[in-house]
C-alpha positions as CSV (number, residue, x, y, z in Angstrom):
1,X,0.0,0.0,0.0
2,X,1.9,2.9,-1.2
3,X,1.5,6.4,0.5
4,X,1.7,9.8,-0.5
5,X,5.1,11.5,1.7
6,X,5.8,15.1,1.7
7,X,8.8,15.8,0.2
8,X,12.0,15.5,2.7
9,X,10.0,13.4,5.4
10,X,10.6,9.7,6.1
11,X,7.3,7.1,5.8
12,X,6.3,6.3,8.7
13,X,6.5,2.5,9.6
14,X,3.4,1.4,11.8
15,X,3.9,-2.4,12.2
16,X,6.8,-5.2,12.4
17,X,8.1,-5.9,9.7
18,X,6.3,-9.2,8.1
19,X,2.7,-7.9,10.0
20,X,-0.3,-7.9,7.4
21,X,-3.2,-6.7,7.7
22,X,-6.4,-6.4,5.8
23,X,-9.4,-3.9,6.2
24,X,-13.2,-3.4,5.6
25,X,-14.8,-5.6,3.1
26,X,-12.1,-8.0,2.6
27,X,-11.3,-8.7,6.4
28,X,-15.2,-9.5,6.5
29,X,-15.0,-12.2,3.9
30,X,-12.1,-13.5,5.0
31,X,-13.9,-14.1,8.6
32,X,-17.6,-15.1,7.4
33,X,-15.5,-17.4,5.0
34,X,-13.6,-19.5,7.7
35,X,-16.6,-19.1,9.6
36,X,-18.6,-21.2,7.2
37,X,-16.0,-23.5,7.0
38,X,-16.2,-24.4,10.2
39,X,-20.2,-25.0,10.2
40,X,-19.9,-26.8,6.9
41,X,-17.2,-29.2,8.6
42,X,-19.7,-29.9,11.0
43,X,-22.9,-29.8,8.9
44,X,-23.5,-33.4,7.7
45,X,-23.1,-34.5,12.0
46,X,-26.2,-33.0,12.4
47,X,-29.4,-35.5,13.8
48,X,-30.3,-38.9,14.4
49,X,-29.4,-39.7,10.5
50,X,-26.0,-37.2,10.8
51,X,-22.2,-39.0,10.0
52,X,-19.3,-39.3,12.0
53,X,-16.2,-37.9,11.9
54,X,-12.7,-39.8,12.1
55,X,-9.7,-37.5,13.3
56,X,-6.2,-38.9,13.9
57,X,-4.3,-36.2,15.7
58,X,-0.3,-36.1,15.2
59,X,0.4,-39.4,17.5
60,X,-2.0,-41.6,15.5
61,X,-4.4,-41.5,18.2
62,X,-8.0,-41.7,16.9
63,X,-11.2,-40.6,17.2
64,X,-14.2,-41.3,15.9
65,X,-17.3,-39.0,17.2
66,X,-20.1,-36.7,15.7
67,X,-20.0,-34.5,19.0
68,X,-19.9,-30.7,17.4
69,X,-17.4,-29.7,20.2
70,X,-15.1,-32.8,20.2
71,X,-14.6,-32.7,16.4
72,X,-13.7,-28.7,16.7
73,X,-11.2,-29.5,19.7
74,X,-9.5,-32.3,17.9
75,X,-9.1,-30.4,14.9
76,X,-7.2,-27.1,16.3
77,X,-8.4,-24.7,14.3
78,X,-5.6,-22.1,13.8
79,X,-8.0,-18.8,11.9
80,X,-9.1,-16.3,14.4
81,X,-12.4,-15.9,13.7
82,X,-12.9,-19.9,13.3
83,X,-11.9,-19.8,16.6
84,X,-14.5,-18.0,17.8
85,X,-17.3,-20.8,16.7
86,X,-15.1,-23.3,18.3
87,X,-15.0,-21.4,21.7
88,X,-19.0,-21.8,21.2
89,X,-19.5,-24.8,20.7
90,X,-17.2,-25.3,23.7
91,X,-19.0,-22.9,26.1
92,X,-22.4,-24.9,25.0
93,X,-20.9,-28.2,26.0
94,X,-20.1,-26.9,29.6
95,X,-23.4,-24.8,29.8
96,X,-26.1,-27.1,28.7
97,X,-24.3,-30.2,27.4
98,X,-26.0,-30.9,23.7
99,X,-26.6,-28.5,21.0
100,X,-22.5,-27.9,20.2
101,X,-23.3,-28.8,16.3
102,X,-26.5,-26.4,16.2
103,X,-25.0,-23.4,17.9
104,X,-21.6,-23.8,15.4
105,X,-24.3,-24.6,11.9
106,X,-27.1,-21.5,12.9
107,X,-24.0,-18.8,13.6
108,X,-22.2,-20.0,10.3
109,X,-25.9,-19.5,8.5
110,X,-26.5,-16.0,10.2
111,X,-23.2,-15.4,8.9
112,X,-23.6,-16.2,5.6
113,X,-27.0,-14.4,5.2
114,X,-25.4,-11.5,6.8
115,X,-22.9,-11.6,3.9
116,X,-25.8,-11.1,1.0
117,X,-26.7,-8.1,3.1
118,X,-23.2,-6.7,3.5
119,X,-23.0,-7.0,-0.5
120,X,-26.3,-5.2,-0.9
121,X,-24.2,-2.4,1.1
122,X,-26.4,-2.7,4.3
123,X,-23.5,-1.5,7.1
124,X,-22.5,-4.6,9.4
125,X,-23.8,-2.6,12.5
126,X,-27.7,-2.3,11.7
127,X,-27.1,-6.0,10.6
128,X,-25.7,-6.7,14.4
129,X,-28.7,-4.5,15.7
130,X,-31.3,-6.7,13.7
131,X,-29.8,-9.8,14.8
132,X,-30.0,-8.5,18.7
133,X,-33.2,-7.6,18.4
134,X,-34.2,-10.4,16.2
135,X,-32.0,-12.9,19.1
136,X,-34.4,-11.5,21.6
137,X,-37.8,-12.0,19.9
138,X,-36.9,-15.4,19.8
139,X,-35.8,-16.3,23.0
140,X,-39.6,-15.2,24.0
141,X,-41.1,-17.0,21.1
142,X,-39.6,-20.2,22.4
143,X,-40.5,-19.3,26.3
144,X,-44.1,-19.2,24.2
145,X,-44.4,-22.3,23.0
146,X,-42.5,-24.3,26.1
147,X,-44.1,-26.9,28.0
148,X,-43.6,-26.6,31.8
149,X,-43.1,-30.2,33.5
150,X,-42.5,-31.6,37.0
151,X,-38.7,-31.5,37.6
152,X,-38.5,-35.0,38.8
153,X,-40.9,-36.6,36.6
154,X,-38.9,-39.8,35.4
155,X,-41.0,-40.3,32.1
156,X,-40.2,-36.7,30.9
157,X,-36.4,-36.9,32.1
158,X,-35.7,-40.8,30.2
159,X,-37.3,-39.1,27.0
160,X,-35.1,-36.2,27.2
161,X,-32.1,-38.1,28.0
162,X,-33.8,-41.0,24.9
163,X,-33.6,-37.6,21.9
164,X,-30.3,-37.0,22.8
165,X,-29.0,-40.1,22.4
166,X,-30.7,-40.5,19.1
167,X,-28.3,-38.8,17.0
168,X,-25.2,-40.7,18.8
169,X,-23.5,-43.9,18.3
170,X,-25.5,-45.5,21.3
171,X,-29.0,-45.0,20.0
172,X,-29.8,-48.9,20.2
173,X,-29.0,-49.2,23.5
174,X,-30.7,-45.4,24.3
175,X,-33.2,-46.8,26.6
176,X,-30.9,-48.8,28.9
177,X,-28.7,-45.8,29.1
178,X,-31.4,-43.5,29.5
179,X,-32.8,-45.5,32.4
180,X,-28.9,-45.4,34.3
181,X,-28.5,-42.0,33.9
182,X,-31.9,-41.0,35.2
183,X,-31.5,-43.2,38.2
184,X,-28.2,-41.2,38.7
185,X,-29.1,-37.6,38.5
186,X,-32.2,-38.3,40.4
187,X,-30.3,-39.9,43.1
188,X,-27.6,-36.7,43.3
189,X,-30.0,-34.1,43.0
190,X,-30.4,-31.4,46.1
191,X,-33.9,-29.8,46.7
192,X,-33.3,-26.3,47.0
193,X,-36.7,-24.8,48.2
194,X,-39.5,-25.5,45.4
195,X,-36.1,-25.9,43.1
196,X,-33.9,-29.0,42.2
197,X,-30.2,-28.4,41.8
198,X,-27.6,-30.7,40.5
199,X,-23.9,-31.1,40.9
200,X,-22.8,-32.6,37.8
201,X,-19.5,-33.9,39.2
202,X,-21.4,-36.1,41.8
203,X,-22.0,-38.5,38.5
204,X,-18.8,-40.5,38.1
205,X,-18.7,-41.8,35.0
206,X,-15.7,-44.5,34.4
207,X,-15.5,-46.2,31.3
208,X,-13.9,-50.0,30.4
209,X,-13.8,-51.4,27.1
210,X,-15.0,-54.9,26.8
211,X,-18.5,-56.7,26.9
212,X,-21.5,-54.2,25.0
213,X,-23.0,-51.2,26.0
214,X,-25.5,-53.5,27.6
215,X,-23.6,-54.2,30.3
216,X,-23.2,-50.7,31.5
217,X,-24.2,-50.4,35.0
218,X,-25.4,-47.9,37.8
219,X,-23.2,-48.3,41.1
220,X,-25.5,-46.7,43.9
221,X,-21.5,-46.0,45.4
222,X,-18.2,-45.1,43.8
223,X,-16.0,-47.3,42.0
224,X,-12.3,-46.4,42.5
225,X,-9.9,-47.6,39.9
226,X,-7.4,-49.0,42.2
227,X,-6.9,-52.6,43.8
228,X,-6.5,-53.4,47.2
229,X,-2.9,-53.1,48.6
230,X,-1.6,-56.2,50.0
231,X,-2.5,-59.8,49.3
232,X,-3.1,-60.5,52.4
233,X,-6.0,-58.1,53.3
234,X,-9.7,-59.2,52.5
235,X,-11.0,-58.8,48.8
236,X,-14.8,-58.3,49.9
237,X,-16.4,-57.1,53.1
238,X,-19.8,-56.8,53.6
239,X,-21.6,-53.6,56.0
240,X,-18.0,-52.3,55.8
241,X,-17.0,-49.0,58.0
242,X,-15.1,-46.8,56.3
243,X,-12.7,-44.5,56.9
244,X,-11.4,-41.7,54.8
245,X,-8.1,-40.4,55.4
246,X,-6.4,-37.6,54.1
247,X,-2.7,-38.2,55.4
248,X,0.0,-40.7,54.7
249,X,0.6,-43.9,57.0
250,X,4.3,-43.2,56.8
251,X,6.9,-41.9,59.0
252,X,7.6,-38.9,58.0
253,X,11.1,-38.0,56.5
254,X,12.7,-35.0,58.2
255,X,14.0,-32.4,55.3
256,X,17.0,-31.4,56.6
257,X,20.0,-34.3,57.0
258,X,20.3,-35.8,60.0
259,X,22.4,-38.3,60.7
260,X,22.6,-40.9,63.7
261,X,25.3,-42.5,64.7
262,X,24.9,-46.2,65.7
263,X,28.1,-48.0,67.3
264,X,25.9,-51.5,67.8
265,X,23.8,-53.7,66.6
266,X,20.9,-53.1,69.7
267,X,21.1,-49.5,69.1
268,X,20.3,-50.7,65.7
269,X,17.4,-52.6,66.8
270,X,16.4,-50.0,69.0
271,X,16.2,-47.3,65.9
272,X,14.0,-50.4,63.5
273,X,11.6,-51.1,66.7
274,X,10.9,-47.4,67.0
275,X,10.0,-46.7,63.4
276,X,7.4,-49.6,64.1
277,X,6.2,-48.6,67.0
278,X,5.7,-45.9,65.7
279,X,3.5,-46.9,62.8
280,X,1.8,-49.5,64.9
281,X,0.7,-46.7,66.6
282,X,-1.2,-45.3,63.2
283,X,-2.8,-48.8,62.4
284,X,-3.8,-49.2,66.2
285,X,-5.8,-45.4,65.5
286,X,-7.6,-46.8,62.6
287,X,-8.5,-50.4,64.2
288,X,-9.7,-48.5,67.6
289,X,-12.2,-46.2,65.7
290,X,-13.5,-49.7,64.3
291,X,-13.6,-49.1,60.2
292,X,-13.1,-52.0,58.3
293,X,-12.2,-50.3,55.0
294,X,-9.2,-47.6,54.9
295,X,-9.6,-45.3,52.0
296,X,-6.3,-43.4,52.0
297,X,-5.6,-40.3,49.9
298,X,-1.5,-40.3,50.6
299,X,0.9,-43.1,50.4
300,X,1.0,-46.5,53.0
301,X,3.9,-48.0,54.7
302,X,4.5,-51.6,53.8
303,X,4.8,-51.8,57.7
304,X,1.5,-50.6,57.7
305,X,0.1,-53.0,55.0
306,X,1.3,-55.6,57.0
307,X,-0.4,-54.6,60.2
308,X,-3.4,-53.6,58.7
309,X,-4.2,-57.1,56.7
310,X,-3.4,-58.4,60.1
311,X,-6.5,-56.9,61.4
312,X,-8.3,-57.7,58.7
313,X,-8.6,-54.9,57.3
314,X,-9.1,-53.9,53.5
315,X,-7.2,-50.7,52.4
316,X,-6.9,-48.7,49.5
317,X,-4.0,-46.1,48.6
318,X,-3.2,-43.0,46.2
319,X,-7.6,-42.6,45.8
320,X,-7.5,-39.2,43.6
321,X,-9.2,-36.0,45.8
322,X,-11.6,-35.9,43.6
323,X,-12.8,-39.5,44.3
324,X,-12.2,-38.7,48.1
325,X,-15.0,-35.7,47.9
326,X,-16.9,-38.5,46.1
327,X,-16.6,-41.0,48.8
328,X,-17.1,-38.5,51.4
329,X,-20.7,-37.8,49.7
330,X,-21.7,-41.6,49.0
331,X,-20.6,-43.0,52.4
332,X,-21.7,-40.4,54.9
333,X,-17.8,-40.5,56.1
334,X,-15.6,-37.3,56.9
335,X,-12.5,-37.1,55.8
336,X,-9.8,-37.3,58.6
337,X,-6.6,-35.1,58.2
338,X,-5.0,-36.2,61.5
339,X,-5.4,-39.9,62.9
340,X,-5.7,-38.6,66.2
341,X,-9.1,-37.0,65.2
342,X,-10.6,-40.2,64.0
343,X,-13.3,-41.9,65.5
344,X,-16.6,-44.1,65.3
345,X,-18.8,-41.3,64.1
346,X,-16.8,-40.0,61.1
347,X,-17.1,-43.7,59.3
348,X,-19.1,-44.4,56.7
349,X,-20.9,-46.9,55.8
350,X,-21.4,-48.9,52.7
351,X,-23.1,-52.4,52.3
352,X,-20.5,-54.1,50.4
353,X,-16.2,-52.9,49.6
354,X,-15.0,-55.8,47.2
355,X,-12.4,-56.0,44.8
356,X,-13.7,-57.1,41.3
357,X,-11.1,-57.9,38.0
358,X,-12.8,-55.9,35.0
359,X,-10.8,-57.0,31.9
360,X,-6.5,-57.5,33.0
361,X,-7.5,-54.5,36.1
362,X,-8.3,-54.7,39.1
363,X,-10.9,-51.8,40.6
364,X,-12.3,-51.9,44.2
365,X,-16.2,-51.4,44.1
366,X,-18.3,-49.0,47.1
367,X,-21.4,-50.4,46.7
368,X,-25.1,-50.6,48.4
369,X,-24.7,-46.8,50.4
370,X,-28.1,-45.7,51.5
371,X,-29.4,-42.8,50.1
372,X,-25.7,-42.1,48.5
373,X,-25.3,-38.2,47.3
374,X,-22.7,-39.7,44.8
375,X,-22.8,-42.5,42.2
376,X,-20.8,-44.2,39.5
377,X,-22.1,-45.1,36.1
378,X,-19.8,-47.7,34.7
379,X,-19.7,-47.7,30.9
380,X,-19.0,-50.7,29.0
381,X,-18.3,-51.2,25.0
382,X,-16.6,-53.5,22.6
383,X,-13.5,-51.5,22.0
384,X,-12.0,-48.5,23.3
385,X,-13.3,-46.2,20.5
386,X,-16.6,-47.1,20.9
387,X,-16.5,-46.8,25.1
388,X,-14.8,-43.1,24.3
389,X,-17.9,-42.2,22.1
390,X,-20.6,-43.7,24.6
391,X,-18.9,-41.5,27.6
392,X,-19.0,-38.4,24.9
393,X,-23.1,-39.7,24.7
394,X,-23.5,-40.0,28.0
395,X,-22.1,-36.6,29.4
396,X,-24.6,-34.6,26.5
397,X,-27.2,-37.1,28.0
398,X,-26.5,-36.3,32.0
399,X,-26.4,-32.7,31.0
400,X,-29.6,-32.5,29.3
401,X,-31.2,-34.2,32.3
402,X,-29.8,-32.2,34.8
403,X,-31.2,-28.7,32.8
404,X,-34.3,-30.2,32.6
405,X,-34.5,-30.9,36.5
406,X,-33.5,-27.4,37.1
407,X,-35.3,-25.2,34.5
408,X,-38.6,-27.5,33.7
409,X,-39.3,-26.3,30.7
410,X,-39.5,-28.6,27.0
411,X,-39.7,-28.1,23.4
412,X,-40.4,-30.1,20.7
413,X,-37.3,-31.9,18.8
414,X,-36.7,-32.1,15.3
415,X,-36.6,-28.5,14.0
416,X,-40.1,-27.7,15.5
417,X,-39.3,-24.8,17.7
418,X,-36.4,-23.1,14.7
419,X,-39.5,-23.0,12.2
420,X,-42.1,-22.2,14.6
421,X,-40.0,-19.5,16.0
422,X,-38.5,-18.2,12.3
423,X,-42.4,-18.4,11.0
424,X,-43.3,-15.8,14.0
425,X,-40.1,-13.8,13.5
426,X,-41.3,-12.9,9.3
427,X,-44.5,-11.6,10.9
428,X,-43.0,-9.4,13.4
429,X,-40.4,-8.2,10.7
430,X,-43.2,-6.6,9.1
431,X,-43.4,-4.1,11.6
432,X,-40.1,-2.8,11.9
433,X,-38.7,0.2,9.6
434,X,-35.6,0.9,8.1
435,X,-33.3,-1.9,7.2
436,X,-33.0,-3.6,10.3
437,X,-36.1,-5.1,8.8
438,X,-34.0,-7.2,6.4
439,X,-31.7,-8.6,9.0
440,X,-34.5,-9.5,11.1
441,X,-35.9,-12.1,7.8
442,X,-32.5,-12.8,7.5
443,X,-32.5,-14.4,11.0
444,X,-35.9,-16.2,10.4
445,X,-34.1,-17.6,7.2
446,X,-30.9,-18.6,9.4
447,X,-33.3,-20.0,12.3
448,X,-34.3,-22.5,9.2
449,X,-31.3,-23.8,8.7
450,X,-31.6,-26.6,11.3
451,X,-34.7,-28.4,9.6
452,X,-33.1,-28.0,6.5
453,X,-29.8,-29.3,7.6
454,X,-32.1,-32.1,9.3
455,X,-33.7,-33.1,6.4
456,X,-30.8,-33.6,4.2
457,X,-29.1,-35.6,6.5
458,X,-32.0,-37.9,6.6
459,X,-31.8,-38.0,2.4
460,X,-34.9,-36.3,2.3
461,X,-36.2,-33.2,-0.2
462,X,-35.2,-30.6,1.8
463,X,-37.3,-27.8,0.0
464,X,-40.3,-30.4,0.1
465,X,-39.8,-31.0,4.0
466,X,-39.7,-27.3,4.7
467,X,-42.7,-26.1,2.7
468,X,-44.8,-29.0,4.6
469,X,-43.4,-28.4,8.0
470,X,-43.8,-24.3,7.4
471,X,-47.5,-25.1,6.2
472,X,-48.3,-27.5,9.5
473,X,-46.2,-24.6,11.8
474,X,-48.8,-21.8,10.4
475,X,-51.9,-23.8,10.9
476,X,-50.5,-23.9,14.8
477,X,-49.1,-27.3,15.5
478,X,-46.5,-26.1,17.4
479,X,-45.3,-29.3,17.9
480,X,-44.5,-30.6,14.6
481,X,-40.6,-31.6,13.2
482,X,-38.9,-33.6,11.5
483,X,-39.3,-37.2,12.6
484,X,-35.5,-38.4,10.8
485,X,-36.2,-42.1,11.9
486,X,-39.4,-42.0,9.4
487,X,-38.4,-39.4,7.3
488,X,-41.3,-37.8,7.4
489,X,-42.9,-34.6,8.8
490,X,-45.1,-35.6,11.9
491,X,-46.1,-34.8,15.6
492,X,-42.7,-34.7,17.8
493,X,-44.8,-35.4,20.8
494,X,-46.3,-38.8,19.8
495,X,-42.7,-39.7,18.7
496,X,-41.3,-38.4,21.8
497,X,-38.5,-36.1,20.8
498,X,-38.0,-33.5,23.5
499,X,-35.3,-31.2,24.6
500,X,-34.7,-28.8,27.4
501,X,-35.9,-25.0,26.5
502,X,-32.3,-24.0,28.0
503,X,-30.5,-26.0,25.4
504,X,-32.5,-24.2,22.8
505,X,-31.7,-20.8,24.4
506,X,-28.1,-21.3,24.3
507,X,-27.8,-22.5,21.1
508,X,-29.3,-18.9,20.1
509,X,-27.7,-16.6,22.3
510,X,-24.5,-18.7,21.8
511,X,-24.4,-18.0,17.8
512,X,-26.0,-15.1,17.3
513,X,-23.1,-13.7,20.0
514,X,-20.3,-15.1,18.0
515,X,-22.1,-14.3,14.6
516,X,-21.9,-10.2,16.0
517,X,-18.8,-10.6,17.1
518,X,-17.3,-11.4,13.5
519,X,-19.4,-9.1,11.8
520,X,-18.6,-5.8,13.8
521,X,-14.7,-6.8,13.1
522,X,-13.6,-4.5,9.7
523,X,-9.7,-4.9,10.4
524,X,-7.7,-7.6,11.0
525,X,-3.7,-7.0,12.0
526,X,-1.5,-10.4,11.9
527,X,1.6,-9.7,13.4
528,X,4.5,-11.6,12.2
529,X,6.3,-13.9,14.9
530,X,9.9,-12.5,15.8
531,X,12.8,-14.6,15.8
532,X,15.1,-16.4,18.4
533,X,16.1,-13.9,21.2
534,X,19.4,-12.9,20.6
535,X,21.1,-9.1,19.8
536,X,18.6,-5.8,19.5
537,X,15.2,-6.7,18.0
538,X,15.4,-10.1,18.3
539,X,18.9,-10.7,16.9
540,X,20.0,-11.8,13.4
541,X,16.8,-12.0,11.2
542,X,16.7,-15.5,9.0
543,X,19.2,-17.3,11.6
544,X,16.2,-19.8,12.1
545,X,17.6,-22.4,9.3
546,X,20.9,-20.6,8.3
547,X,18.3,-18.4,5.9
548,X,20.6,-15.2,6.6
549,X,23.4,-16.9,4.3
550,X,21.5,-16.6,1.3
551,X,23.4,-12.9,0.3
552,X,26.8,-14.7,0.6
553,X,28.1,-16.1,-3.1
554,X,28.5,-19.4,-3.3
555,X,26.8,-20.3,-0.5
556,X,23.5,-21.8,-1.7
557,X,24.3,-24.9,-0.7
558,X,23.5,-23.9,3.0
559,X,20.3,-23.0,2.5
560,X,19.3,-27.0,2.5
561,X,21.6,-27.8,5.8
562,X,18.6,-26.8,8.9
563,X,20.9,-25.6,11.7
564,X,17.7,-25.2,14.0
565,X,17.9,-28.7,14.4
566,X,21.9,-28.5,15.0
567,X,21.6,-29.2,18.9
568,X,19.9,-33.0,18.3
569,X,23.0,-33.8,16.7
């Protein structure tokens, strides 16, 4: 870009050397473009009928998911504004748990139609002001059409957790799943007033390849993937006490040196007999409170071990914190920082602590704790691809449940509430003036873009699907969709495809956020990485692979020899 200098005055040098930077229209493109990249990557996932995607990151390690926010991790998208669509689909995941492919496909759409506008010279801001106010309208539509429930209404919850397993690998065994994971959330769940609230963390979830999905199970308990520590100790004992300790039954090592000086052999003797006294001590503390099961969170002595299976006592070592917490919750035990502080009532109580071999491991199973506050959902599946996918199915599955306990509210599946909502949002357009108007329909048209997307994943005529279901949505049947699994157009309610209002509100707020974001962005400045550290300004440019020598005659030859990689030599 050349620039008009006075006469006698130097140009005057803005950015580093190697920065670009491109402005107005074509930094726009260049960030819708990326943008609907990134949707179209994830486009054919969408539904009960969508494909999977198999990435193989840079160790050959693969997998194999149609989860919206796995496959944009896994792919590490390096473009700025793709970026942003990722973060979405990521921030979805944590909030609500499904809906990572819908949020990523409607911001790339509002995107796109935002691009016919920016060509018809509509400015990007009344396009971001349309889309805000069009964002709103919506969000009330859907409250419109929502069906309140009873928060702990099993029916409701199994056919929540049922749709979102229908577009996922483990849609055979839905209703098995369904059933666990139910059982799980309703067991963790706090009442909070007239309100439910649910910690998702108090679900365990530990996955095992091997056997099917079938033999998933629901562990009332946690299940600690550890074995027990010494042979000698029992492998299964039933009405167990336990205890939960938080320190090591070790002696401690001083940290500065010491040394003793020992002239002979009784002083010796004297020295070994004190260090197990000592620890004899420890085991004595844990056999006088009377637990029968020592979970420990720190290291144990052998010395210990071997006092400890003496008493008959099964113990556990190295359990994770977060698996303490967990323990804490399903037993009804505290967790004891100092031995000296332990006693009958901070045990807790469990029916059964047994050892159990799943596959070449051995885990130690807390099992049968009344009324636990923490529970385990073991997953099973017949390799360790598919068992990585049915925890990815499960976690979207736990989350929808969990919104639905603590915001009641449903809508229909299957595109229902994106035409219903986008059918409304033409009408209301009407009455707007100036060219906000247009962004407004250009919303509706985005909203759309879900049954569309729906339809052609299913292999049905997606112009012919969206005429019938926008004919059906006028006449007021609120709850009419896409039914994928027939391919037809039909009542969602009788086919029982449900999901939360707040997944639906996310997935709007979440892309029409990141859709604004882009569009308000007119200048885009890439600065150029510097160089290795070295002299002033980051020392001798092009001494990354000897690229400095290039002036020198005769020297060509060193442009091939790397020395960046000099030091593995």
């Amino acid at each position: 870009m050349s620039v008009q200098v006075p006469k006698g005055s130097l140009p005057v040098v803005l950015l580093k050397e190697g920065a670009t930077e491109s402005k107005g229209r074509e930094a726009q493109k260049n960030n819708i473009a990326a943008a609907k990249i990134i949707a179209e990557i994830v486009h054919s996932s969408l539904g009960p009928r969508g494909m999977d995607k198999m990435l193989v990151d840079s160790l050959g390690d693969v997998t194999i998911t149609n989860d919206g926010a796995t496959i944009l991790k896994e792919i590490d998208v390096q473009h700025p504004a793709a970026k942003m669509l990722v973060e979405i689909s990521k921030t979805t995941d944590s909030e609500v748990g499904d809906g990572t492919t819908s949020a990523v496909i409607l911001a790339g759409a509002l995107l796109e139609n935002a691009e016919s506008l920016i060509n018809q010279d509509v400015h990007p801001t009344i396009i971001v002001d349309g889309y805000r106010k069009a964002s709103k309208k919506v969000l009330q539509f859907l409250k419109e059409i929502a069906e309140e429930v009873t928060a702990n209404d099993k029916n409701i919850l199994s056919k929540i957790a049922r749709t979102s397993m229908q577009t996922k690998l483990v849609r055979k065994d839905s209703d098995h799943l369904a059933d666990l994971i139910v059982k799980a959330v309703l067991a963790v769940a706090e009442k909070e007033g007239t309100k439910f609230v649910v910690d998702q963390d108090d679900v365990k979830v530990e996955k095992k390849a091997g056997g099917s999905m079938k033999d998933s199970i629901l562990v009332e308990g946690i299940v600690l993937d550890k074995e027990v520590v010494h042979g000698g100790m029992p492998k299964k004992i039933s009405e167990a006490k336990i205890a939960l300790i938080n320190t090591a039954l070790e002696i401690d090592k001083t940290e500065f040196d010491a040394k003793i000086n020992i002239s002979n052999p009784q002083q010796m003797k004297t020295f070994l007999d004190e260090e197990n006294r000592m620890i004899k001590n420890m085991v004595d503390k844990v056999v006088g409170s009377g637990a029968t099961v020592l979970l420990c969170q720190k290291g144990i002595d052998d010395m210990a071990q071997h006092y400890l299976a003496r008493a008959g006592i099964l113990a556990v070592r190295r359990v994770k914190e977060s698996d303490m917490a967990k323990l804490a919750k399903a037993t009804g035990a505290r967790i004891v920082t100092n031995l000296d502080d332990l006693f009958e009532k901070d045990l807790g109580s469990a029916q059964l602590v047994e050892e159990r071999k799943i596959e070449e491991d051995r885990w130690v199973f807390v099992e049968g704790c009344k009324n636990p506050k923490a529970v385990t959902l073991l997953l099973r599946g017949g390799s360790q691809r598919v068992v990585d996918e049915v925890e990815r199915s499960v976690h979207d599955a736990l989350m929808v449940v969990k919104d639905v306990m603590e915001n009641p509210s449903i809508v229909a599946g299957g595109g229902a509430p994106e035409t219903f909502a986008a059918t409304k949002l033409r009408n209301w357009a009407k009455s707007m003036e100036g060219r906000e108007q247009l962004a407004v329909e250009k919303f509706a048209d985005s909203l759309e873009v879900i049954p569309l997307t729906l339809s052609e994943n299913a292999g049905m005529d997606p112009i012919d699907t969206l005429t019938n279901l926008r004919s059906k949505q006028l006449k007021g049947e609120k709850w009419t969709g896409i039914d994928v699994m027939k391919s037809k157009v039909g009542n969602m309610k009788t086919s029982d495809i449900v999901e939360p209002l707040a997944v639906k509100n996310q997935i709007v707020s979440a892309a029409t956020e990141a859709a604004c974001m882009i569009l308000r962005i007119d200048d885009v400045i890439a600065i150029a990485k510097s160089g290795p550290p070295g002299g002033p300004e980051g020392g001798m440019p092009g001494m990354g692979g000897m690229g400095g020598m290039g002036g020198m005659p005769g020297m060509g030859g060193m442009g091939g020899m790397d020395m960046g990689g000099m030091g593995e030599m």
